[in-house]
TORKOL-4160 file (C-alpha; in steps of 0.2 Angstrom, whole numbers, padded with zeros to 4 digits, m for minus):
396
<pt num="1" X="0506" Y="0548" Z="0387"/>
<pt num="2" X="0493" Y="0534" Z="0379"/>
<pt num="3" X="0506" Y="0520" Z="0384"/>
<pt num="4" X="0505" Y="0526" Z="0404"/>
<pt num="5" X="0487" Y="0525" Z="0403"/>
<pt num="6" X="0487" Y="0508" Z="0400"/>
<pt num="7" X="0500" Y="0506" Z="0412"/>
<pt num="8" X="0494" Y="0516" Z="0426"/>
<pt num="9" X="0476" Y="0509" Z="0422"/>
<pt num="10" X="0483" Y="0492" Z="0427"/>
<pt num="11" X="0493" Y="0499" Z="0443"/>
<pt num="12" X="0478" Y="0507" Z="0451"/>
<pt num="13" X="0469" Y="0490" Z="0452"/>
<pt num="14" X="0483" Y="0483" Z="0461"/>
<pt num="15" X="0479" Y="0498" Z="0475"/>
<pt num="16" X="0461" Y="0489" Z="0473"/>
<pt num="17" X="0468" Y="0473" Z="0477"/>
<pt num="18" X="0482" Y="0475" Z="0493"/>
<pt num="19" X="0467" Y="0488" Z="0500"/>
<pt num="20" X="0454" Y="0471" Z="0501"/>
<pt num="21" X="0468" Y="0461" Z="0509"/>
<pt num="22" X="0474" Y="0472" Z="0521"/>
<pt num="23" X="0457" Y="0479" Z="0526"/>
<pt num="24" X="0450" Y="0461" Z="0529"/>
<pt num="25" X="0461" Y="0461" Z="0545"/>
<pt num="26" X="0451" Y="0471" Z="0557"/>
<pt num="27" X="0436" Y="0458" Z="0551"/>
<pt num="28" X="0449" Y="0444" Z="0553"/>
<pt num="29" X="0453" Y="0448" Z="0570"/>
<pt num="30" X="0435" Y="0448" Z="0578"/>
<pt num="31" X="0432" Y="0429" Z="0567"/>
<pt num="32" X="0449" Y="0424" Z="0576"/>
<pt num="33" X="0445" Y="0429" Z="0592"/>
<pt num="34" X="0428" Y="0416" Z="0592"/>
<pt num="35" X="0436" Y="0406" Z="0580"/>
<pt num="36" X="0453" Y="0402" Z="0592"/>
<pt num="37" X="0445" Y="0409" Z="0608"/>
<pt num="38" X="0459" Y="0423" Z="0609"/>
<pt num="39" X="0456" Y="0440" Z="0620"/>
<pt num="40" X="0457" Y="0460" Z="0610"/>
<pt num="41" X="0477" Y="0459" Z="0614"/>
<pt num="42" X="0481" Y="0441" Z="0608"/>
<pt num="43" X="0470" Y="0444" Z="0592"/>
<pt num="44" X="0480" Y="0458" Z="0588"/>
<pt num="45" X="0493" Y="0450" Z="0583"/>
<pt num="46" X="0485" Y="0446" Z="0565"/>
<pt num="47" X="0491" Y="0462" Z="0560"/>
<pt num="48" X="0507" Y="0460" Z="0568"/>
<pt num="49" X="0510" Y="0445" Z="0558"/>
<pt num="50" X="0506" Y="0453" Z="0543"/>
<pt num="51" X="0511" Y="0470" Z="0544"/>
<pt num="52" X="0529" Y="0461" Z="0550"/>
<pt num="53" X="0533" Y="0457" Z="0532"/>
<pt num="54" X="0532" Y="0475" Z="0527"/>
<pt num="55" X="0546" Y="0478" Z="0538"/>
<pt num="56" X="0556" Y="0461" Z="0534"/>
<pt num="57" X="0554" Y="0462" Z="0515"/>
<pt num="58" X="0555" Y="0477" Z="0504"/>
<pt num="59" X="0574" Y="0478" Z="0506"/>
<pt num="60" X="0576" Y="0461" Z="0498"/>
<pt num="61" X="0562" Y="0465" Z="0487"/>
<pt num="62" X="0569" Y="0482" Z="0479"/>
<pt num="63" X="0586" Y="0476" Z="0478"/>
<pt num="64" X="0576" Y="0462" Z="0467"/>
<pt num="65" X="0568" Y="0474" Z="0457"/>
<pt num="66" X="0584" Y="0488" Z="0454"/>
<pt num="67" X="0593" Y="0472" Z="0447"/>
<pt num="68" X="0574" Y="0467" Z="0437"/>
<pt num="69" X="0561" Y="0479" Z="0437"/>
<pt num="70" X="0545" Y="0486" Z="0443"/>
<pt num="71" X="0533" Y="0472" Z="0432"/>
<pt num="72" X="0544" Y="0457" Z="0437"/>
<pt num="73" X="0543" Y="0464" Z="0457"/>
<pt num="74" X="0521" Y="0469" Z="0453"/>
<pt num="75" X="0519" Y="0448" Z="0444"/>
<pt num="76" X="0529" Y="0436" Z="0457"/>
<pt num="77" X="0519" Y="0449" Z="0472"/>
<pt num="78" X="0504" Y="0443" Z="0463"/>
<pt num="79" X="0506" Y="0425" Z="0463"/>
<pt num="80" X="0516" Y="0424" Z="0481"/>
<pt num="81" X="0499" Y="0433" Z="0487"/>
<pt num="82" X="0487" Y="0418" Z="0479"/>
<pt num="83" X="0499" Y="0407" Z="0485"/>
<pt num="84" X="0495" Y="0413" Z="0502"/>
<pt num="85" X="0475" Y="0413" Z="0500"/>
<pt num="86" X="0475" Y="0397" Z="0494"/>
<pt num="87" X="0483" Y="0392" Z="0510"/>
<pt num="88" X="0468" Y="0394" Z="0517"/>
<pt num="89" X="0460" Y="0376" Z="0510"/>
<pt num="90" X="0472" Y="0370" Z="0524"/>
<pt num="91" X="0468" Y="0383" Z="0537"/>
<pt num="92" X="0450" Y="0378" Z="0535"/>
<pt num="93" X="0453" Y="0361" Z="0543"/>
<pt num="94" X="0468" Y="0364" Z="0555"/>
<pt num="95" X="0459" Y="0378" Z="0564"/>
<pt num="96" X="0475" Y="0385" Z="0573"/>
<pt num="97" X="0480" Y="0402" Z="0576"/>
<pt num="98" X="0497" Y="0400" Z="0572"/>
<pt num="99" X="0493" Y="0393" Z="0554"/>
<pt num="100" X="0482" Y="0407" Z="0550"/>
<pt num="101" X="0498" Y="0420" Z="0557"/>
<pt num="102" X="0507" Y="0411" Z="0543"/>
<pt num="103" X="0496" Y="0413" Z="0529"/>
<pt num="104" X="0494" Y="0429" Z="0532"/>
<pt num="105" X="0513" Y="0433" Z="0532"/>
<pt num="106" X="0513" Y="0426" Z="0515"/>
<pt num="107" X="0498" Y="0435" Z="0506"/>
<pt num="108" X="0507" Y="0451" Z="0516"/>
<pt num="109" X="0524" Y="0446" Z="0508"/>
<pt num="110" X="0517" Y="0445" Z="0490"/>
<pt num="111" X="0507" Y="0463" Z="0494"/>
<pt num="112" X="0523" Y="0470" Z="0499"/>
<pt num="113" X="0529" Y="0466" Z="0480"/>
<pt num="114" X="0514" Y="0477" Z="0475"/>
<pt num="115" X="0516" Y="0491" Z="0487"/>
<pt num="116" X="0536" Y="0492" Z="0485"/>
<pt num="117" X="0533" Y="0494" Z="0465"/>
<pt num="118" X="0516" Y="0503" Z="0462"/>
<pt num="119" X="0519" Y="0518" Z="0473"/>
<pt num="120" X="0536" Y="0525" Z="0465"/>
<pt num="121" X="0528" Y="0518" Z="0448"/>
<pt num="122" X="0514" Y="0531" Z="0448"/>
<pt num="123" X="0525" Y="0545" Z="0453"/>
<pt num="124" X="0537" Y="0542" Z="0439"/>
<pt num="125" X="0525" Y="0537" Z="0426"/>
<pt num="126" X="0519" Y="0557" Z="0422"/>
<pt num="127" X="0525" Y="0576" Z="0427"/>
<pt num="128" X="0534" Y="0576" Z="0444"/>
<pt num="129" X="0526" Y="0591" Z="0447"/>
<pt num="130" X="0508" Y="0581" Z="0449"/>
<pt num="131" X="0517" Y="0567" Z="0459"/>
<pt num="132" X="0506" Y="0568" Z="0476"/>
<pt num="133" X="0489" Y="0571" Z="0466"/>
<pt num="134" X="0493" Y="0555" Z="0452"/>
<pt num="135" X="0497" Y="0544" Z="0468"/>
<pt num="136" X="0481" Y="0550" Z="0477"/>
<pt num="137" X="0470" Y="0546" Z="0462"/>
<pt num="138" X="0478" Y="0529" Z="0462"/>
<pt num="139" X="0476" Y="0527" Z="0482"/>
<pt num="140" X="0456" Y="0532" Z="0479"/>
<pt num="141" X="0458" Y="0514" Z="0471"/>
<pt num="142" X="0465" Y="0508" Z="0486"/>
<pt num="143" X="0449" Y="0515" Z="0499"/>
<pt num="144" X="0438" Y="0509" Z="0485"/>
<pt num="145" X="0446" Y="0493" Z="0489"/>
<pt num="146" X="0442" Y="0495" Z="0509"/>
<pt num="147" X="0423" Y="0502" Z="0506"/>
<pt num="148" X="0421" Y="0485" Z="0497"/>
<pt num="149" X="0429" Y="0475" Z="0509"/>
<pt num="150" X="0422" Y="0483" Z="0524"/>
<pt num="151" X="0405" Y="0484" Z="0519"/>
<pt num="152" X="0402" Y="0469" Z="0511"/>
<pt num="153" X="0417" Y="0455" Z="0512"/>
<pt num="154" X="0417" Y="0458" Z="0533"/>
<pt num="155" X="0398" Y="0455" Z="0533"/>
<pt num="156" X="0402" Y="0439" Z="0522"/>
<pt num="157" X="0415" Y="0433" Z="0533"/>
<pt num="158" X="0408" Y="0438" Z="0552"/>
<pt num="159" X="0388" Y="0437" Z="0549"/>
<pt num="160" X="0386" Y="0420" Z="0536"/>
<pt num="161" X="0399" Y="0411" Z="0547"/>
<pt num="162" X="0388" Y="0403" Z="0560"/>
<pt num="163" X="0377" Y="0396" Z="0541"/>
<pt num="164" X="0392" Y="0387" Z="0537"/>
<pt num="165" X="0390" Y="0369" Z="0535"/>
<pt num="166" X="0400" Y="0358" Z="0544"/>
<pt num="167" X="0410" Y="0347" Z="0532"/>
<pt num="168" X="0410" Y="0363" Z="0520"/>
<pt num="169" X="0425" Y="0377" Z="0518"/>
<pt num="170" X="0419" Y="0392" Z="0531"/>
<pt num="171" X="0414" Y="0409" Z="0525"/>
<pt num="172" X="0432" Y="0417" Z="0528"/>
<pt num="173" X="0442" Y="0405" Z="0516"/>
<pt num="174" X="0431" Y="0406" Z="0504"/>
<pt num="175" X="0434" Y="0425" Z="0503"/>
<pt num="176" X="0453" Y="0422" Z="0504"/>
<pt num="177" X="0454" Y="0410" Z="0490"/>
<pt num="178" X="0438" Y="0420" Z="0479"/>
<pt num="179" X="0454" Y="0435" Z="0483"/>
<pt num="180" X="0469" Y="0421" Z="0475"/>
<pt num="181" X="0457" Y="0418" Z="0459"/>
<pt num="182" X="0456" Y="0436" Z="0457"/>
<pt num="183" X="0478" Y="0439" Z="0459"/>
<pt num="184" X="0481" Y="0425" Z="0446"/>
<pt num="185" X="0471" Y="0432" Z="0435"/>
<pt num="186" X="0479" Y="0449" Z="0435"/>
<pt num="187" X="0496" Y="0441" Z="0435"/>
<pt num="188" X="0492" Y="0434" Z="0420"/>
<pt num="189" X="0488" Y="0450" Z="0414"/>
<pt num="190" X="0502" Y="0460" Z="0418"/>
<pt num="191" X="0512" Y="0445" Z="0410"/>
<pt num="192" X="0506" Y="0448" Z="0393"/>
<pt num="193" X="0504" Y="0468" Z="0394"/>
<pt num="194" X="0519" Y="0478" Z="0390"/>
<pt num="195" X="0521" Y="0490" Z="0402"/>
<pt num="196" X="0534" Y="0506" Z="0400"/>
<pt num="197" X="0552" Y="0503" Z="0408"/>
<pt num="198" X="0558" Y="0514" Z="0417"/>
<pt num="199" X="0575" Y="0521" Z="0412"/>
<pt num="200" X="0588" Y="0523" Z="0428"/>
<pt num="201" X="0607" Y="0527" Z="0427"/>
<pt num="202" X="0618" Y="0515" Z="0427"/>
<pt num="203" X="0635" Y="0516" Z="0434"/>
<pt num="204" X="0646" Y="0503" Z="0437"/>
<pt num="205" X="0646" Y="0503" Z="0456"/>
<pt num="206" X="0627" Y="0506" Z="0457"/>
<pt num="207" X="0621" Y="0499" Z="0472"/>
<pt num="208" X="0605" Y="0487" Z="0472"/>
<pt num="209" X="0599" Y="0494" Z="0490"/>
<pt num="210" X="0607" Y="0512" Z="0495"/>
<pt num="211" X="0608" Y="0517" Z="0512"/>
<pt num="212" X="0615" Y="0532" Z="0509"/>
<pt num="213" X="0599" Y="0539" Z="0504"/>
<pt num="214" X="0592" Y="0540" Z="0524"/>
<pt num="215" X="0605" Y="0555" Z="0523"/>
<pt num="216" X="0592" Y="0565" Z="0514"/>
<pt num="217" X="0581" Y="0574" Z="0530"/>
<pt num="218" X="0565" Y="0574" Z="0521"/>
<pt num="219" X="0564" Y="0557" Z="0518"/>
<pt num="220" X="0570" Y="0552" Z="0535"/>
<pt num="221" X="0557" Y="0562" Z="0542"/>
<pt num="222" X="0545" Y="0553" Z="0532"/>
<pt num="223" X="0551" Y="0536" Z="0535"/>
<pt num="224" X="0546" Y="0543" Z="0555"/>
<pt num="225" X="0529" Y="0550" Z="0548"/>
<pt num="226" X="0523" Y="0537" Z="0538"/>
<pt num="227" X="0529" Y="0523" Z="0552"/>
<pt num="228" X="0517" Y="0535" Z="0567"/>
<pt num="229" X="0503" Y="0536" Z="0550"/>
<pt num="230" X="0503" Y="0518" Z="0548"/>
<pt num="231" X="0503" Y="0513" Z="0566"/>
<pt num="232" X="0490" Y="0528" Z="0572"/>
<pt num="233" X="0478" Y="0522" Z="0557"/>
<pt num="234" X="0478" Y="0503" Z="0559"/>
<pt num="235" X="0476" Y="0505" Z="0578"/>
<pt num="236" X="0459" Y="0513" Z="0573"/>
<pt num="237" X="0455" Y="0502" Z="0561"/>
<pt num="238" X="0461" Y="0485" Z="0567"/>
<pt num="239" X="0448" Y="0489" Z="0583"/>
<pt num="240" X="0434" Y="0499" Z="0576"/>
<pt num="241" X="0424" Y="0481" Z="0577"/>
<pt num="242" X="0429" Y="0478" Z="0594"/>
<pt num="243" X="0426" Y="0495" Z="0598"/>
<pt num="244" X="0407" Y="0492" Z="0590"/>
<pt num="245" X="0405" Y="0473" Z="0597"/>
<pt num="246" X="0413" Y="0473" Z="0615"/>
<pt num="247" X="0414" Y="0490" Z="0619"/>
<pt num="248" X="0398" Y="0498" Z="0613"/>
<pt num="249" X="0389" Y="0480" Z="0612"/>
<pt num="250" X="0385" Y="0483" Z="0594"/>
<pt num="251" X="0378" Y="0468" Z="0583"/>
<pt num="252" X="0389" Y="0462" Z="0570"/>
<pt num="253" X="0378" Y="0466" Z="0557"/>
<pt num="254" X="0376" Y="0487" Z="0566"/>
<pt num="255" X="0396" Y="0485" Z="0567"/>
<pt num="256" X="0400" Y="0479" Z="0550"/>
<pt num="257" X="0387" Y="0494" Z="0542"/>
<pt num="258" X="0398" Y="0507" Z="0552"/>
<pt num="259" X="0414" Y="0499" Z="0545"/>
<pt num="260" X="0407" Y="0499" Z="0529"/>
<pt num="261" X="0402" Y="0519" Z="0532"/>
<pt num="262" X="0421" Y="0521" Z="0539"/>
<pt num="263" X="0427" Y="0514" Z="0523"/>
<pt num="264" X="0417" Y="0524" Z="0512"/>
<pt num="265" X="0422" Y="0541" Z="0523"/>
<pt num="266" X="0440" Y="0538" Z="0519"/>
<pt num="267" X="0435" Y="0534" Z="0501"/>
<pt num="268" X="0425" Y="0551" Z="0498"/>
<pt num="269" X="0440" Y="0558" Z="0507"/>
<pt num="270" X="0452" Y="0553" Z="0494"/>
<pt num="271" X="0442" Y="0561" Z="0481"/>
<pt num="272" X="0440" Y="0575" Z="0489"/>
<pt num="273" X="0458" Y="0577" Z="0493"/>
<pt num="274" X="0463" Y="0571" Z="0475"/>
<pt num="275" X="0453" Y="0586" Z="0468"/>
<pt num="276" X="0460" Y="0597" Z="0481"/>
<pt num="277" X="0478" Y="0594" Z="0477"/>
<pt num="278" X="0474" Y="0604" Z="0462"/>
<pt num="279" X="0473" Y="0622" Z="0471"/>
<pt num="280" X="0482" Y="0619" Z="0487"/>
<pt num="281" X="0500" Y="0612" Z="0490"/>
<pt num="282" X="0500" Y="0593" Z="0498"/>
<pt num="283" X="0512" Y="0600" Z="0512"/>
<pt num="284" X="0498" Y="0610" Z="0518"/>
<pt num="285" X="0484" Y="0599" Z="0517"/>
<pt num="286" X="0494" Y="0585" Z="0526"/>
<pt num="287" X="0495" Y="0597" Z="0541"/>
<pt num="288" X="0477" Y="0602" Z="0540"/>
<pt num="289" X="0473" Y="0585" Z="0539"/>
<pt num="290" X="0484" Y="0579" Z="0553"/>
<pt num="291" X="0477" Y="0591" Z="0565"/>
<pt num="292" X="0460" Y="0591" Z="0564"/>
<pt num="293" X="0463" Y="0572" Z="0568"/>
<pt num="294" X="0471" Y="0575" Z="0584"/>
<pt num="295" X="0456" Y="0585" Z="0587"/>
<pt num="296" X="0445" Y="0571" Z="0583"/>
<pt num="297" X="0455" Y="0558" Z="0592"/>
<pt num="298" X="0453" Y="0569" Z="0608"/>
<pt num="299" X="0435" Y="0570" Z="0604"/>
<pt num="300" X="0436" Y="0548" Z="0606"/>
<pt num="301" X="0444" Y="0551" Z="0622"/>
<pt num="302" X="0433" Y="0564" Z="0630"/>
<pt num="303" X="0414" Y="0557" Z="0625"/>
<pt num="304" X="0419" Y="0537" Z="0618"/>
<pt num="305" X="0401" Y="0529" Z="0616"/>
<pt num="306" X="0392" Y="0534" Z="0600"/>
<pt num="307" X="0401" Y="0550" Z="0599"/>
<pt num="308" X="0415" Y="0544" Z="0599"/>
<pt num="309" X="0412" Y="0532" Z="0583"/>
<pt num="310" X="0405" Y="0546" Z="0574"/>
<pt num="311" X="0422" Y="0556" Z="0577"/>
<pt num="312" X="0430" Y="0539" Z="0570"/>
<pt num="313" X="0420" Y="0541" Z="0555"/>
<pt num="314" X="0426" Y="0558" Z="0552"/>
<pt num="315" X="0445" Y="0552" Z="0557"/>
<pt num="316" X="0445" Y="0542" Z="0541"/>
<pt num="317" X="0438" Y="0553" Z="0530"/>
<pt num="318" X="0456" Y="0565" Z="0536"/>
<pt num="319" X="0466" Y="0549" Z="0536"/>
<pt num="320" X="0461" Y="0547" Z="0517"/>
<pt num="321" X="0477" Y="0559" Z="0508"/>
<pt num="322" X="0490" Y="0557" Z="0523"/>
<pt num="323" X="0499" Y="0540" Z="0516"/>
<pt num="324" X="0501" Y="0544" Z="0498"/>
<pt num="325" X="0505" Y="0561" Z="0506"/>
<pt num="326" X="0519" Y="0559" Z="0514"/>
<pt num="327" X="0524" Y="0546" Z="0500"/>
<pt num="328" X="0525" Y="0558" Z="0486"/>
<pt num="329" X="0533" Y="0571" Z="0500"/>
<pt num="330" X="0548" Y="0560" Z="0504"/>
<pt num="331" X="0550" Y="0554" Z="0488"/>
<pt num="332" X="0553" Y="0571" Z="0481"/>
<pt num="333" X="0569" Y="0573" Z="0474"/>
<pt num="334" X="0578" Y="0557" Z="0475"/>
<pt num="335" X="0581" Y="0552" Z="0458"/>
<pt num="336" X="0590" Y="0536" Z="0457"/>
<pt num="337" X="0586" Y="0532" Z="0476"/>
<pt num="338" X="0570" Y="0532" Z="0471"/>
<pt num="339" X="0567" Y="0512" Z="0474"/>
<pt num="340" X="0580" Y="0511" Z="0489"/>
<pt num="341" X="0569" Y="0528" Z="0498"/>
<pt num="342" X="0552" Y="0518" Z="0492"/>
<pt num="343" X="0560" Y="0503" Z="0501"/>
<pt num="344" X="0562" Y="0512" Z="0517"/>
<pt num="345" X="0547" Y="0520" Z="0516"/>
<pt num="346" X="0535" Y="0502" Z="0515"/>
<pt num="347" X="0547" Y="0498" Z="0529"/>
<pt num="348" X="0539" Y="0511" Z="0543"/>
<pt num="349" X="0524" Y="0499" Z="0538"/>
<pt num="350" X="0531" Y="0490" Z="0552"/>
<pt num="351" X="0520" Y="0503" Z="0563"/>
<pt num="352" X="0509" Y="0491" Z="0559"/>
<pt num="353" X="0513" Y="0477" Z="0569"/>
<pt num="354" X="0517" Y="0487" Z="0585"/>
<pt num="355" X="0506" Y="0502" Z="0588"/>
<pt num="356" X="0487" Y="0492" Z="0587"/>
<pt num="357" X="0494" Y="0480" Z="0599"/>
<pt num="358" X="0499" Y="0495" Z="0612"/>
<pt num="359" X="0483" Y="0504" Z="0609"/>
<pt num="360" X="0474" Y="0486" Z="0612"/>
<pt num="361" X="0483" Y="0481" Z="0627"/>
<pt num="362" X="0478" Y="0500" Z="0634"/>
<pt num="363" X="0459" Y="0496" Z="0628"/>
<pt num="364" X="0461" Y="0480" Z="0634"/>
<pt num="365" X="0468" Y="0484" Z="0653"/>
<pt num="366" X="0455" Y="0499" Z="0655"/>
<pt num="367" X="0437" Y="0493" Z="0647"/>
<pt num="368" X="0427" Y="0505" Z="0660"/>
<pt num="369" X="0436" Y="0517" Z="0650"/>
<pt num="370" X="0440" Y="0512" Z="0636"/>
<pt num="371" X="0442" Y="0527" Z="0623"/>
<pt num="372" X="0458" Y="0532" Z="0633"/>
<pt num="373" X="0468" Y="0520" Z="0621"/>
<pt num="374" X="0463" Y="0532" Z="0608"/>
<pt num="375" X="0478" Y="0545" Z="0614"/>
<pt num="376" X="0488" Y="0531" Z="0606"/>
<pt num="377" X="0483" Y="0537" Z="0587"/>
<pt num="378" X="0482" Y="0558" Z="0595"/>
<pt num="379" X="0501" Y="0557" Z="0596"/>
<pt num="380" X="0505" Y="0549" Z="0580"/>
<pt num="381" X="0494" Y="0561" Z="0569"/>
<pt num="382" X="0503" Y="0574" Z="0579"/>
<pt num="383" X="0520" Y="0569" Z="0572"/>
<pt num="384" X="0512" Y="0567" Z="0557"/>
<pt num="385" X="0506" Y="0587" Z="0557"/>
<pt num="386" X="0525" Y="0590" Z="0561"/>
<pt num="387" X="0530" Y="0580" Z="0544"/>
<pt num="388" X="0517" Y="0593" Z="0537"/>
<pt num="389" X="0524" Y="0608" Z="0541"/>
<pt num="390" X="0542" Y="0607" Z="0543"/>
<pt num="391" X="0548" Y="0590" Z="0542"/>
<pt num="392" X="0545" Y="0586" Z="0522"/>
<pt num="393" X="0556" Y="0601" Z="0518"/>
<pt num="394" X="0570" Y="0597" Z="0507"/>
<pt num="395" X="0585" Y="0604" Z="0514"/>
<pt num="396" X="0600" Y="0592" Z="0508"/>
């Protein structure tokens, strides 16, 4: 077991890493929208453009990793993602919404290496029974990750930018390529770490991606779950500082202390639920969980206004165990399908890219009532309290 410590030591900080990324975005979003002078709905599309490589890319990257493996998959992720931050040298001087869509496709491609590997890493590297509780320690790292970037990176990036010099690089590439120093130097580290292989079968006619696997009804189901999860928790996220801002007319400074509180609700929430998953079984706590956010969602809708960000706060704090949840859940049993079922799985990221840009079109149409958009997220944590009580069961 000493040789996975090591091992998953290293893994977690990857969960660190793809968390500051992809929790820049809601912070991204309200820059671009001064930056490139773009309304709530044509901002949105930051997380589309990166949220579109989940869908596009973990085929081709697990059918790369079933013929490689897992480190090869975790090193090149690493250095196409500082590939990507250090696009943002250019970015800095073209100034074009387009460009910046691009670069963060990339940095979204190379984290879409870490993601595809690191979850089914830290399920098979221990007992299967502890599965779902080993991949919500490592995903504590992964709202360590957000806390830091939403309390301290989004204020970085939104209230030092208007000090930014002309003639020097602005606030928000420096953060991007501070991010690529950081990726380089822990692909270097995995390069000269030996890491424990994972032993698989292998049979002649071994598939690199298999289909067949979307036969198995629990993992499906938690394709399904984990593409309403993805979307319902991004659309919160992605507009919790337009939500502060334009809605609730916030300062940036006020907003980004919320989001840094939001962050570190979710964070306390992994914990929690991490410890939790000791005495009560994952299935159950994904449809406590689940529910009591449709509660709170319908809490957003009824009141809005300050009670409503409040609720927001305590939505994230239940969001916190529902991901690696329904992972772990859908993962259960699958053997050598393992990488092709982790595959599909990051692909319902792709909820991503679809459901904030509904919810913000709503909020966007109907700002003298704003908060309705929230009945957007209500229906997927619904579906997710389904997954919870009947739909993780393995049946075939």
């Amino acid at each position: 077991m000493k040789k996975n410590t090591v091992a998953l030591s290293l893994v977690f900080c990857l969960f660190f890493l793809w968390a500051i990324s992809s929790n820049l975005l809601p912070t991204m979003i309200r820059q671009l929208m001064k930056t490139c002078e773009l309304n709530t709905f044509e901002a949105s599309f930051t997380e589309s453009a990166y949220w579109l490589a989940y869908f596009i890319c973990p085929i081709p990257i697990a059918m790369y990793m079933r013929k490689y493996s897992y480190k090869s998959g975790i090193v090149f992720g690493l250095l196409l993602a500082a590939f990507g931050g250090l696009l943002f040298f250019p970015a800095a001087a073209i100034r074009e919404y387009w460009f910046y869509l691009c670069v963060f496709f990339i940095i979204a491609t190379g984290m879409c290496f870490l993601e595809t590997a690191a979850n089914p890493y830290v399920t098979v590297l221990g007992n299967p029974e502890t599965a779902s509780q080993r991949l919500n320690l490592a995903q504590s790292f992964n709202g360590l990750g957000a806390f830091f970037a939403a309390m301290f990176l989004s204020k970085a990036v939104l209230t030092m930018q208007h000090e930014t010099v002309e003639g020097d690089l602005p606030a928000d590439s420096i953060v991007y390529i501070t991010l690529a120093g950081l990726l380089i130097i822990f692909a270097l580290l995995f390069i000269f770490t030996k890491l424990p292989r994972i032993q698989e079968s292998d049979s002649p006619d071994k598939k690199l991606i298999d289909f067949s696997v979307l036969h198995r009804s629990h993992l499906r189901w938690g394709v399904i779950a984990q593409f309403f999860y993805n979307g319902g928790q991004t659309a919160i996220n992605s507009l919790f500082l337009v939500y502060c801002c334009t809605c609730m007319g916030l300062s940036e400074h006020v907003a980004t202390t919320f989001f840094g509180f939001y962050m570190l609700s979710f964070l306390i929430g992994r914990w929690i639920g991490t410890l939790l998953m000791g005495y009560f079984r994952p299935q159950n706590m994904l449809l406590v969980y689940a529910l009591a956010n449709v509660l709170l969602c319908a809490i957003i809708i009824t009141f809005g206004g300050m009670v409503g960000l409040y609720a927001m706060l305590c939505v994230s704090f239940f969001m916190s165990i529902m991901y690696p949840t329904q992972f772990s859940l859908a993962l259960t049993g699958l053997g050598d399908q393992t990488k092709s079922g982790s595959a599909f799985l990051v692909m319902a990221i792709v909820g991503n890219a679809c459901v904030p840009q509904f919810t913000a079109y709503i909020m966007h149409t109907h700002m003298s009532f704003y908060q309705v958009a929230y009945i957007v997220p209500l229906i997927c944590f619904a579906f997710c309290a389904y997954y919870g009580w009947r739909g993780h069961k393995v049946v075939d």
